[in-house]
N, C-alpha and C positions, 0 to 999 in steps of 0.2 A: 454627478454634477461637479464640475469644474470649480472653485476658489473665482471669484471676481477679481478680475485685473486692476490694480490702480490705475487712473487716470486720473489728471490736472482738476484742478477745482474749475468751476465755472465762472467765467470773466461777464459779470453782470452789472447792469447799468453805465456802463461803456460804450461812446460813438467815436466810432475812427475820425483821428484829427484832421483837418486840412492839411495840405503842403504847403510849404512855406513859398511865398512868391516873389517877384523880383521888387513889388511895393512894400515889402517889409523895410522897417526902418526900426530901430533899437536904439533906446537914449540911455544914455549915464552920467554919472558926473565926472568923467573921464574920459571918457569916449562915444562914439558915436557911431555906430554900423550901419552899413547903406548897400544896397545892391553896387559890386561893384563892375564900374566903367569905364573902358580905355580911355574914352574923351574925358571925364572925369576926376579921375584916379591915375593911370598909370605912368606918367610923366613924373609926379608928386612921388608916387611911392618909387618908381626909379633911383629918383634921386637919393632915396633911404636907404634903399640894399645895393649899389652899387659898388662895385669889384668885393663882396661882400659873397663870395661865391660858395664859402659852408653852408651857405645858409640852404641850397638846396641838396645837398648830401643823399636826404633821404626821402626828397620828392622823386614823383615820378616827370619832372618837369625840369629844365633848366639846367646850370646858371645861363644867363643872357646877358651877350655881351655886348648892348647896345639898347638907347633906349628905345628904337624901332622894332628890334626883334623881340623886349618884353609887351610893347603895344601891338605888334602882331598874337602874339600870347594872349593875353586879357579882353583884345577884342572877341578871339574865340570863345572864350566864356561867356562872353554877354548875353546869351542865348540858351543858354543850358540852366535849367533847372535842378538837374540832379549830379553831378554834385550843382548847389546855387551859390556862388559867392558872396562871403559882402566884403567891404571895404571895411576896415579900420583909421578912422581919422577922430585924432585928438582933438578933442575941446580946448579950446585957449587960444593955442597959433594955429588950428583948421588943419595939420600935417594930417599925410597919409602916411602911415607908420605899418601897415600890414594888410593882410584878409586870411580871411578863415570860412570855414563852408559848410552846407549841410548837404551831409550826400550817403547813400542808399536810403532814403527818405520809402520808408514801409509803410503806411498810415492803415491800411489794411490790418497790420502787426501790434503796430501802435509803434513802432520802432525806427530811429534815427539815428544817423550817427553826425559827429562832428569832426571834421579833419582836414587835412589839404589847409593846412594852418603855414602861415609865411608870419613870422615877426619880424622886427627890423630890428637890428644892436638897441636903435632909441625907447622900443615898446617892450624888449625883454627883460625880464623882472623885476617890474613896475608896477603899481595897482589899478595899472588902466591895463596892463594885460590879462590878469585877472580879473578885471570889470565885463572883459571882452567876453570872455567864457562863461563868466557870471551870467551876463543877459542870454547867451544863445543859450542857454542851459534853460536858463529861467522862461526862457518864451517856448520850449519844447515842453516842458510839464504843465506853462501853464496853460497852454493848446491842446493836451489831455497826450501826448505820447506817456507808454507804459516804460520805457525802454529808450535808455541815452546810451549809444556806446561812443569807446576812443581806440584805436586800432593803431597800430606803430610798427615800422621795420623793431623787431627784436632787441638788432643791436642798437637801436636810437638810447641810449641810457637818458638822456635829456627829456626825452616826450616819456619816456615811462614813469619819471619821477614825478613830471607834471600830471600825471597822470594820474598819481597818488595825491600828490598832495591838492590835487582839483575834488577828490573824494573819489573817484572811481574806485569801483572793487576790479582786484585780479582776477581775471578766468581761465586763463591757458597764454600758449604757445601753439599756434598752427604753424606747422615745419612745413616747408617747401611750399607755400604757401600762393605766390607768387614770385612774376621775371621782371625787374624793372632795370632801367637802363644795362640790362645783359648782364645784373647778377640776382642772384637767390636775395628772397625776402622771407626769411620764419617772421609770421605775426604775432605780433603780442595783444591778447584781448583785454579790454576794462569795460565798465561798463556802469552807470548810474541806473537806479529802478525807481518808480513812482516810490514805493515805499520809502525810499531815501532821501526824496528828496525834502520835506519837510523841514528835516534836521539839518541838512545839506546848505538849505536856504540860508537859516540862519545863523550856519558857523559864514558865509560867504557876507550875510550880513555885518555880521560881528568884526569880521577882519576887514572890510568897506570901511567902515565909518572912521571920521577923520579921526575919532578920538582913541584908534588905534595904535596911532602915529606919532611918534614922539617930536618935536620941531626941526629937525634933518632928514625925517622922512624913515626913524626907525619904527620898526613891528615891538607892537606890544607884545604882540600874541604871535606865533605863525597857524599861518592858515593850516600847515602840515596836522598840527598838533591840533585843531580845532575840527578838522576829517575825519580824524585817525576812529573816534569810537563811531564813526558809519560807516565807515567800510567794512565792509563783509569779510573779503580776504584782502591781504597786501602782496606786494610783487616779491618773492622770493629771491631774486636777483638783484635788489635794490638794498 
C-alpha cells in the first residue's frame, strides 16, 4: 500500500465573490473611484499626464499624443470588464489625477489582481495614492476574494517598491514572460492573501489617519515599516 499523497487543506465555508462592475463606486477622504469614462474623465485626466510621456514606460499602452487619441483610448475601455477601470479623482478640487483597475478577476479562484495603474506627477506619493489602493484592496477582501495579487515588468523598480511597501509578499520572477510594445517583459509576482489582510488593514489604517501627519504633511510612521511584519517574503532586488 502506497504512503498518502499531500494535498491542500479544504477551503470550507467559502462562496465565490461577485465581479466587480462598472456601478462600483469607492469613497475616501482623499479620493474617490468611479468607473472610468471618456465623456467623464478623459479630457480632465489628459490634462494631468500630458507630454508626461514616462509615465507609460511599462504600459502596454501609450504615450498619447493628443487629447483625442487618449479619448479614443479610454472610450475603448468603457466596456470591458476585465481588466475594469476606474477613475481616480480627488476630493476637494474634483481633479482626475489617475485610474487603476481590476483585471484577471477569477471569482471561481477567489482571485484578483490589481494593475494597469496610471498616476499622474500630482497623485504620486501622496496619501490619496495610497488611499487609492487602500479601498481597491479593501473592497476585494471585503467581497470575500482569497487572493490579491500585483504583477510588474521586472525592471519597473518603482512598482516593485510599491509593491512592498503596499504589503504585498514577493513570489518570483516569470522570465520571458510576455512581448509588449516589441520588447521582452520578465514578471515580477506579489501578492496579498486573506490571511494578511486583517493586519494589513490596519497598518493602511494607521498610516491614513490624519494624526499621522505632521502639519507640512510629514509621515509619522511609514507605511514601509508598518507592512514590513506581514509580508511573508520581500523582494530580493529591492
Amino acid at each position: 500500500m502506497r504512503d498518502a499523497r499531500p494535498i491542500g487543506p479544504a477551503v470550507t465555508g467559502w462562496t465565490p465573490p461577485p465581479a466587480p462592475g462598472p456601478d462600483l463606486v469607492l469613497e475616501g477622504r482623499h479620493v474617490r473611484l468611479e468607473h472610468l469614462s471618456a465623456q467623464a474623465h478623459a479630457a480632465l485626466l489628459f490634462r494631468e499626464i500630458e507630454g508626461e510621456d514616462w509615465l507609460w514606460d511599462y504600459m502596454p499602452v501609450g504615450p498619447f499624443n493628443s487629447a483625442a487619441q487618449f479619448h479614443r483610448f479610454v472610450h475603448e475601455t468603457e466596456d470591458s470588464r476585465d481588466p475594469l477601470f476606474l477613475a481616480i479623482r480627488a476630493r476637494g478640487d474634483d481633479r482626475v489625477v489617475g485610474f487603476a483597475s481590476f483585471l484577471r478577476i477569477t471569482p471561481e479562484a477567489g482571485s484578483i489582481e490589481v494593475g494597469f495603474i496610471l498616476m499622474s506627477p500630482r497623485l504620486q506619493r501622496t496619501p490619496a495614492a495610497t488611499e487609492a489602493m487602500f479601498l481597491m484592496m479593501q473592497w476585494a477582501f471585503d467581497a470575500g476574494y482569497r487572493r490579491y495579487e500585483w504583477k510588474c515588468d521586472a525592471l519597473n523598480r518603482p512598482s516593485r517598491r510599491a509593491a512592498q511597501r503596499f504589503g504585498f509578499s514577493y513570489e518570483g520572477v516569470f522570465r520571458q514572460a510576455t512581448v509588449y510594445k516589441g520588447r521582452n517583459r520578465d514578471t515580477a509576482w506579489f501578492a496579498v492573501i486573506d490571511a494578511d489582510w486583517p493586519a494589513l488593514k490596519e497598518a493602511f489604517q494607521v498610516w491614513l489617519a490624519p494624526s499621522n501627519f505632521e502639519g507640512e504633511g510629514q509621515q509619522k510612521e511609514s507605511l514601509a515599516d508598518l507592512t514590513r511584519l506581514v509580508r511573508v517574503a520581500s523582494d530580493p532586488a529591492l
